[in-house]
C-alpha positions in Angstrom: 0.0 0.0 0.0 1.4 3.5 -0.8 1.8 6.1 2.5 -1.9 7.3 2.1 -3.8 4.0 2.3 -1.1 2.3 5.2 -3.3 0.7 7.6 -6.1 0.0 5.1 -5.9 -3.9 3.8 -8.8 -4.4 1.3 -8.6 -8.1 0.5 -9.8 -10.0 -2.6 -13.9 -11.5 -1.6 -14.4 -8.7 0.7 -17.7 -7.1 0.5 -18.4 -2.7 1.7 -20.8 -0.4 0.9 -19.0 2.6 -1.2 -20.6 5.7 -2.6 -19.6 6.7 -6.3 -17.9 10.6 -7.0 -17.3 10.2 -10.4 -16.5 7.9 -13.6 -12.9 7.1 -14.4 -10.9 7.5 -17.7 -12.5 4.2 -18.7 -15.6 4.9 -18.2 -15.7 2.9 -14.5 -17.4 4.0 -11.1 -14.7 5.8 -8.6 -15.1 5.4 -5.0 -13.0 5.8 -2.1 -13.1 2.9 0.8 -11.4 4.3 4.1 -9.0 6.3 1.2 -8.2 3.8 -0.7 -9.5 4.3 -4.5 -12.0 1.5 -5.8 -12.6 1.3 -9.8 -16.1 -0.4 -10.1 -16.8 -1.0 -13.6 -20.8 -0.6 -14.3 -21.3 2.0 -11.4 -22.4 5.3 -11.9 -22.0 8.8 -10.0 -24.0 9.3 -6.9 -25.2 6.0 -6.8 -24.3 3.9 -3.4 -23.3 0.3 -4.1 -22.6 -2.6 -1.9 -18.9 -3.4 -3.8 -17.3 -6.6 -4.1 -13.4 -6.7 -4.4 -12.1 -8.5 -7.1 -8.8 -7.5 -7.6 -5.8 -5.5 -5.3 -3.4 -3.6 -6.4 -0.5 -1.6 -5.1 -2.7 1.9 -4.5 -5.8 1.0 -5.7 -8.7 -2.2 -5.9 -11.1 -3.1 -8.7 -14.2 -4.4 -7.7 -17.9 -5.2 -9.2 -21.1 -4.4 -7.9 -22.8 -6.9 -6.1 -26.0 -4.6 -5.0 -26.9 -1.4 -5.9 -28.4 0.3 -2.7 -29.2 4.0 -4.2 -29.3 4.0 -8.3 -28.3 7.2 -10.4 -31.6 8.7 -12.1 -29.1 8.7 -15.0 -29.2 5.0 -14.7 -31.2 3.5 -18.3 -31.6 -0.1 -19.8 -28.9 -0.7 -22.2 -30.3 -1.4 -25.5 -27.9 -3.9 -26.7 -28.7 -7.6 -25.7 -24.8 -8.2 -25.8 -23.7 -4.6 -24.2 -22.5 -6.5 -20.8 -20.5 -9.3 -23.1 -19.0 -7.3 -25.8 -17.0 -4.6 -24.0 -17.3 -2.3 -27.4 -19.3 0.2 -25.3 -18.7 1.4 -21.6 -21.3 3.5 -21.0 -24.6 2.6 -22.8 -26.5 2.0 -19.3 -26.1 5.8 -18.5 -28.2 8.5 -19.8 -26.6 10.1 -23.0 -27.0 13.4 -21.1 -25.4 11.9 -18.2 -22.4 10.8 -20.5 -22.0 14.2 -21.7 -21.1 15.7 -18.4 -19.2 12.9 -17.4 -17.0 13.3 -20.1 -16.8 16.7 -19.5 -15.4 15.7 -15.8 -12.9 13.3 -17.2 -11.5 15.8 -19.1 -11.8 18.4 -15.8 -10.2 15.2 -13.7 -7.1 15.3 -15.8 -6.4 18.9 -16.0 -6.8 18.8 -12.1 -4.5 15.8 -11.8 -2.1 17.0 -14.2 -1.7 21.0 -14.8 -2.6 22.8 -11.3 -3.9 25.5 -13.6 -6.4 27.8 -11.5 -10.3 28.3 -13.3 -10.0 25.4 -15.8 -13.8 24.4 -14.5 -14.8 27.7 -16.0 -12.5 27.4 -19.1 -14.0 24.3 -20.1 -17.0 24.2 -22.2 -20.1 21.6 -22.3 -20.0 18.7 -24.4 -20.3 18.7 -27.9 -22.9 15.8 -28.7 -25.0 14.0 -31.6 -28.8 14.6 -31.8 -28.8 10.8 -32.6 -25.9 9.2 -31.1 -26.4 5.7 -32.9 -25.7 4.0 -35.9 -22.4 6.6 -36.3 -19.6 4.2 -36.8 -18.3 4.5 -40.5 -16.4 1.1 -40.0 -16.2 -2.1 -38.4 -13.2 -5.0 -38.1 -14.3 -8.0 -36.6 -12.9 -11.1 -36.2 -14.5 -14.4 -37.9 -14.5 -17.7 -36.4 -16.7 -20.9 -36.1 -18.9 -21.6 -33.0 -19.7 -25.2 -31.3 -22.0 -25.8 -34.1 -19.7 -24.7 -37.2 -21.4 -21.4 -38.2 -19.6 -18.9 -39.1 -19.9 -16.1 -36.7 -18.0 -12.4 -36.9 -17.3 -9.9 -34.2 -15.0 -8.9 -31.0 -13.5 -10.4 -28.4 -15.6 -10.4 -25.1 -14.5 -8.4 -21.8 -11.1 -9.7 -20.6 -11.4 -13.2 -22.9 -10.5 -14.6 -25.6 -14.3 -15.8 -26.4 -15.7 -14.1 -29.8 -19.0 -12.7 -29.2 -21.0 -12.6 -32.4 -22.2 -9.3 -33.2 -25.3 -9.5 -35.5 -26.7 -6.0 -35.3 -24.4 -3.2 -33.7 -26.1 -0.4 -32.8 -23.8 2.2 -33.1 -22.3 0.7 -36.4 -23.8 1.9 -39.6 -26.7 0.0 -40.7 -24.5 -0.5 -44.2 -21.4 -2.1 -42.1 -23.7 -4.2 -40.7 -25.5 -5.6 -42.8 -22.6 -6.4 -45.4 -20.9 -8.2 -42.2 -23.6 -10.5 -42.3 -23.6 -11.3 -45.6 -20.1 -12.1 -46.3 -20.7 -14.6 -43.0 -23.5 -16.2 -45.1 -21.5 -16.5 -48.5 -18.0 -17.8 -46.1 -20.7 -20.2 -44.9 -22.8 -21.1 -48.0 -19.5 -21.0 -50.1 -17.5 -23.3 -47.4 -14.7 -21.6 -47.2 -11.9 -22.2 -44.6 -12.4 -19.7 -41.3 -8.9 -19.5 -39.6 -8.0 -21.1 -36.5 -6.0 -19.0 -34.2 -5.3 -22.1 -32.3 -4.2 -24.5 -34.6 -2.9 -21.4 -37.0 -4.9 -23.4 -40.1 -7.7 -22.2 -42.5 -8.2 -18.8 -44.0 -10.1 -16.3 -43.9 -9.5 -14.0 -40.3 -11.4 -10.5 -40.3 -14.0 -9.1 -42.3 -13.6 -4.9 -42.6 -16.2 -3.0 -43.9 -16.2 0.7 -44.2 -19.0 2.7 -45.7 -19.1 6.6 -46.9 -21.7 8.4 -45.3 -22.6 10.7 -47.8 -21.7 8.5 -51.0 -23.3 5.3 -49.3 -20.1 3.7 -51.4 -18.6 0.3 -49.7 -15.3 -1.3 -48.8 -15.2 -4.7 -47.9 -11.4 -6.0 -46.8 -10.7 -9.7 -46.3 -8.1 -10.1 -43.8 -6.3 -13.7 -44.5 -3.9 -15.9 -43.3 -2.8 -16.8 -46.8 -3.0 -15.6 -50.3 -4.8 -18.4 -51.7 -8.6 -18.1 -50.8 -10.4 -20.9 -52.2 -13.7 -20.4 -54.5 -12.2 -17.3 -54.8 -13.8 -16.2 -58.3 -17.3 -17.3 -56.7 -16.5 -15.2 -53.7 -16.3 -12.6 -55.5 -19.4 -12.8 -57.7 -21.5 -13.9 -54.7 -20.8 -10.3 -53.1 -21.0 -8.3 -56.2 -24.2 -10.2 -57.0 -25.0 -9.9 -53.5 -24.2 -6.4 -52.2 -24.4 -4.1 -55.2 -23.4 -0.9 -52.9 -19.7 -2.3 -52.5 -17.7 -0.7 -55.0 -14.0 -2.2 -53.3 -13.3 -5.5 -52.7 -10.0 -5.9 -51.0 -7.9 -8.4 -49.7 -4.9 -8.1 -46.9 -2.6 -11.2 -46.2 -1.4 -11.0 -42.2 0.2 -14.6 -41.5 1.4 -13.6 -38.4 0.5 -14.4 -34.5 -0.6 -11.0 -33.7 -3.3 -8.9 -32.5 -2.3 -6.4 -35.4 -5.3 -6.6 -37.8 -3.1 -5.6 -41.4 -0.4 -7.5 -42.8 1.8 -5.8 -45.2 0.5 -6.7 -48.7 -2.4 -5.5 -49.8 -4.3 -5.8 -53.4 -8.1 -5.4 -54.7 -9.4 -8.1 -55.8 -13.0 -6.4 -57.5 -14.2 -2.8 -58.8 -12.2 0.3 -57.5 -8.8 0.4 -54.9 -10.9 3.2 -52.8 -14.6 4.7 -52.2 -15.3 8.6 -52.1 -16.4 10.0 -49.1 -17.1 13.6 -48.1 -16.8 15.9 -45.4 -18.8 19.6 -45.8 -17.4 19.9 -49.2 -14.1 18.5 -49.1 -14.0 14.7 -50.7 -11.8 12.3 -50.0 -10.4 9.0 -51.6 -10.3 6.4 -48.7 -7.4 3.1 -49.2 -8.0 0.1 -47.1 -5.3 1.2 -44.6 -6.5 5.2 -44.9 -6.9 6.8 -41.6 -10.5 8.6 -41.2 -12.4 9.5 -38.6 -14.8 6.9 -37.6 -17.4 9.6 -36.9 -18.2 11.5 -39.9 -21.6 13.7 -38.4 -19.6 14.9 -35.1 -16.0 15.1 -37.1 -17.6 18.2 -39.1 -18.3 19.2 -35.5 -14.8 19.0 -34.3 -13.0 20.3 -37.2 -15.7 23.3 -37.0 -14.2 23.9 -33.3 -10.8 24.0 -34.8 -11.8 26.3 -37.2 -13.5 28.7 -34.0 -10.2 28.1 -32.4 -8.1 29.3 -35.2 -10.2 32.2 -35.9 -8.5 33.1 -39.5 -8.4 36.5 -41.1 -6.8 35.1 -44.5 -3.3 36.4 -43.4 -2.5 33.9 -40.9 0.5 31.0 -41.8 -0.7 27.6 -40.5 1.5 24.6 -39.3 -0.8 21.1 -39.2 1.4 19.1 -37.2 0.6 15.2 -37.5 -1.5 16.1 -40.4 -2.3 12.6 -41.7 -3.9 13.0 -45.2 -4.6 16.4 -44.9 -8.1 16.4 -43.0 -7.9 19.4 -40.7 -5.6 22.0 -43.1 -8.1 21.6 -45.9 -10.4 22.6 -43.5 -8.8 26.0 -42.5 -7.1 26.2 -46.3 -10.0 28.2 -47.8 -9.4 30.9 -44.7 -5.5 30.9 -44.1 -2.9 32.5 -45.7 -0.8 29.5 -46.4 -0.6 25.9 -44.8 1.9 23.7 -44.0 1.3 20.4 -42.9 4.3 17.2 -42.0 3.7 13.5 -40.5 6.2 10.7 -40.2 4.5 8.6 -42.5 5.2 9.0 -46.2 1.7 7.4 -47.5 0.1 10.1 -45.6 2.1 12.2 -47.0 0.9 11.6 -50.6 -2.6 11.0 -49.6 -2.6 14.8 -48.4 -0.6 16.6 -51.7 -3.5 14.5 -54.0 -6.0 15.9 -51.6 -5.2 19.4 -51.6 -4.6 19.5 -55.6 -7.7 17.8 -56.0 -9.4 20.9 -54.4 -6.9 23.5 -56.1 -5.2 24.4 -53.0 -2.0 25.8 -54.2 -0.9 26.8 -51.1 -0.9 24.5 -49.0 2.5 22.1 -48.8 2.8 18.9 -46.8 6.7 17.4 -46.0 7.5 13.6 -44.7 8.9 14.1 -41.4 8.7 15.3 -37.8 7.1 18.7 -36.9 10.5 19.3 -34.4 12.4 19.2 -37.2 10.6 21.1 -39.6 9.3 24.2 -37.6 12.8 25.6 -36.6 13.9 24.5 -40.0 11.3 27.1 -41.5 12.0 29.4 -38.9 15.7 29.5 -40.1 14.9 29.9 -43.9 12.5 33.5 -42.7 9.2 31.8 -42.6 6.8 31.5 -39.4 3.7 30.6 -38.5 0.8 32.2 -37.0 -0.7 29.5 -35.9 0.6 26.1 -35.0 -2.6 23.0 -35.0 -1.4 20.0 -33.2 -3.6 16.5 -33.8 -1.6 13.8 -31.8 -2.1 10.1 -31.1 -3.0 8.6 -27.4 0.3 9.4 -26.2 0.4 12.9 -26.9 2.9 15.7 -28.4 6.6 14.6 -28.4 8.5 16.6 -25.9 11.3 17.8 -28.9 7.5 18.8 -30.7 6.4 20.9 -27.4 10.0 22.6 -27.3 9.7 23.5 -31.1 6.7 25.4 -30.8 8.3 27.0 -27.1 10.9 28.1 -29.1 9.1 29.2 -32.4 6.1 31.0 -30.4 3.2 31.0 -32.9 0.3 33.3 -31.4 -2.0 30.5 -31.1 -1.7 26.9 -30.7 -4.9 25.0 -31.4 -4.6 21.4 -29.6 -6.8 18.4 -30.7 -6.9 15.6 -28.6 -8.2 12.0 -28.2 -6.6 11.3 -24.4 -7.4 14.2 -21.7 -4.6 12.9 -20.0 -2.0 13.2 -22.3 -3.0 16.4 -23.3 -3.1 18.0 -20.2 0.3 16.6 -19.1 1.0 18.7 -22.5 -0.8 21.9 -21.4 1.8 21.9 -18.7 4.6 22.0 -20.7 3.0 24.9 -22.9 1.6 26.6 -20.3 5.0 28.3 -19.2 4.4 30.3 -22.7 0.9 30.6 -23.4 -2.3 30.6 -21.5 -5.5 28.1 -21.9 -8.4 30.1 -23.2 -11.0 27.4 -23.1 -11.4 23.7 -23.8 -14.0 22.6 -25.8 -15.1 18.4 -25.3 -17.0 16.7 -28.4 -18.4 13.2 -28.2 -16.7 11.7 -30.9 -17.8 8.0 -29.5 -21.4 8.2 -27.7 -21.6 5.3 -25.2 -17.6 4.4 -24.9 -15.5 6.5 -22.1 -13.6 8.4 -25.0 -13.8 11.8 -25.5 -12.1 14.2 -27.5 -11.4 18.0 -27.3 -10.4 21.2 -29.1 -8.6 23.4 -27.0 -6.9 27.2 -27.8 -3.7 28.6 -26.3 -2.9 31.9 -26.8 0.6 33.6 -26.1 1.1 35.3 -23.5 
């Protein structure tokens, strides 16, 4: 036990009653037993719980409720029949109001934890959500095996096991993703062709991927597979074309390996076109098999709106998209800025964003391969500066060398999109010996999971 909690043994079995203050970073009940913090997955804010201890750790204890004594008025029937099994979802048994303002306190929690910053409760902004926060998943990957009976079944791996739960109907996938899921099952069945066997690392085909375009209603189906042989392959192909007249890709991805990874290295189509259009306000894009996009068209207009807000452009302004990807957020502001210049580390991206921004006849806008530590003192040498530095990390955050760059280079405003609160306040702390938080803005990028994301604006100071 750390200092605080000395004295207090909580013991695996044992049984206490425990009020709940908030919801954890995943979207679990937080509650404090004589100090000592207990993570109850399934328990909500205010509610009192009788809490059964199923794990202890070295300054903290997971439990699970055994009785609920007092229930949260937030507290609501999850619709899904497999919501408790499936682990997709975190939060579908609390109120979508409720989820909005506990992911505005997740995102309050880490600043608090993390920054000391004074008035950040009155700096950050309600939630962002959907009007309809189902069906908003563009794509689905799930994993195909054969139950006790031989059927083919496709979907995730339950909570904490390596049991696949079939997923016939999600409810916050696209009606499109689902339904071709379900049909490919039937053909792999009908057709008899060889599921894989993570076990006995035999048969074929691993993961079905199906991505649809929103607004084109175009669809990508990917075949993950152990080998590049697929039996009946001609037939295969026919049955979905024949089958599923909205998919316009079929693609296959060979991963041999014993990994979690879903992608292999190769990649080829096997049917129609290599991509599907999709569009976002009134930029299109072309979308690859491996192409990162947002998962969430509706609210990802949302959240590039914010970052828009947060720029606030005059049409003078030089802007730096740091971990740019394929261009998504500086096509955004291009129509607005001045000039925009975008770097990632990953050359495909790379290309991906120069088609993109020719495509729409933005001339000036220029993307490099490469870190943004590198390039942003590099420009800075050669006379040019920016205005206005846009940082879209992953989980982990800004690279320290990243944070020190912009220090060094101070643009006027650094516009900070983020999928991990905690991370990106850990961040703030490092900026905020230059500039000053103006306000933080959540969205609900993922109704019913314990993600949120945010848009917040730093100004110099």
């Amino acid at each position: 036990m750390n200092k605080q909690n000395s004295g207090v043994k909580v013991e695996k079995g044992q049984r206490f009653p425990l009020t709940i203050k908030r919801l954890g970073i995943n979207g679990e009940g937080v509650g404090y037993y004589k100090k000592q913090v207990v993570f109850v997955p399934g328990a909500l804010p205010n509610e009192e719980v009788v809490a059964e201890v199923t794990n202890v750790r070295n300054n903290f204890a997971e439990a699970k409720i055994n009785k609920i004594r007092k229930s949260s008025p937030d507290r609501t029937q999850a619709p899904c029949p497999i919501y408790e099994q499936c682990g997709g979802c975190q939060l579908q048994h609390l109120s979508y109001s409720g989820q909005l303002d506990a992911k505005r306190d997740i995102v309050l929690q880490a600043f608090e934890r993390h920054t000391g910053l004074k008035d950040i409760a009155s700096k950050t902004r309600f939630t962002i959500g959907m009007e309809n926060p189902w069906r908003y998943r563009n794509k689905s990957q799930f994993q195909v095996s054969l139950d006790q009976k031989g059927r083919v079944i496709a979907g995730l791996y339950g909570i904490n096991s390596h049991r696949l739960i079939d997923i016939e109907n999600c409810p916050i996938q696209h009606e499109s993703t689902n339904k071709v899921t379900k049909v490919v099952k039937t053909i792999l069945q009908d057709l008899k062709i060889p599921i894989y066997n993570e076990r006995k690392r035999n048969g074929i085909i691993r993961t079905i991927v199906s991505r649809v375009g929103f607004q084109t209603g175009e669809v990508q189906i990917v075949l993950i597979t152990a080998k590049r042989d697929i039996p009946r392959k001609e037939v295969l192909i026919e049955e979905i074309q024949r089958r599923l007249p909205e998919v316009k890709s079929i693609v296959q991805n060979i991963n041999g390996q014993k990994t979690s990874l879903i992608f292999g290295d190769e990649t080829f189509t096997l049917a129609n076109k290599d991509v599907i259009q999709e569009t976002l306000g009134d930029i299109s894009f072309e979308l690859s098999a491996r192409a990162f996009f947002q998962l969430n068209p509706i609210q990802t207009v949302k959240l590039y709106d914010e970052v828009k807000k947060a720029a606030a452009l005059t049409g003078n302004e030089k802007i730096v998209d740091a971990y740019c990807g394929v261009g998504t957020i500086g096509l955004w502001l291009a129509k607005d800025a001045k000039e925009i210049r975008g770097m990632d580390t990953i050359e495909e991206s790379i290309v991906d964003a120069r088609k993109n921004a020719k495509r729409h006849g933005f001339n000036h806008a220029t993307y490099v391969t490469g870190p943004a530590e590198k390039w942003l003192p590099k420009w800075v040498k050669e006379g040019w500066k920016s205005d206005v530095v846009v940082v879209d990390p992953p989980r982990t955050g800004c690279d320290d060398k990243l944070l020190n760059a912009i220090m060094q280079v101070k643009p006027k405003k650094v516009v900070y999109v983020s999928c991990n609160p905690s991370t990106l306040a850990k961040d703030i702390k490092h900026l905020s010996k230059f500039y000053d938080v103006e306000y933080v803005q959540p969205v609900d990028m993922f109704p019913h999971t314990a993600h949120v994301e945010s848009v917040t604006r730093l100004t110099l100071k």
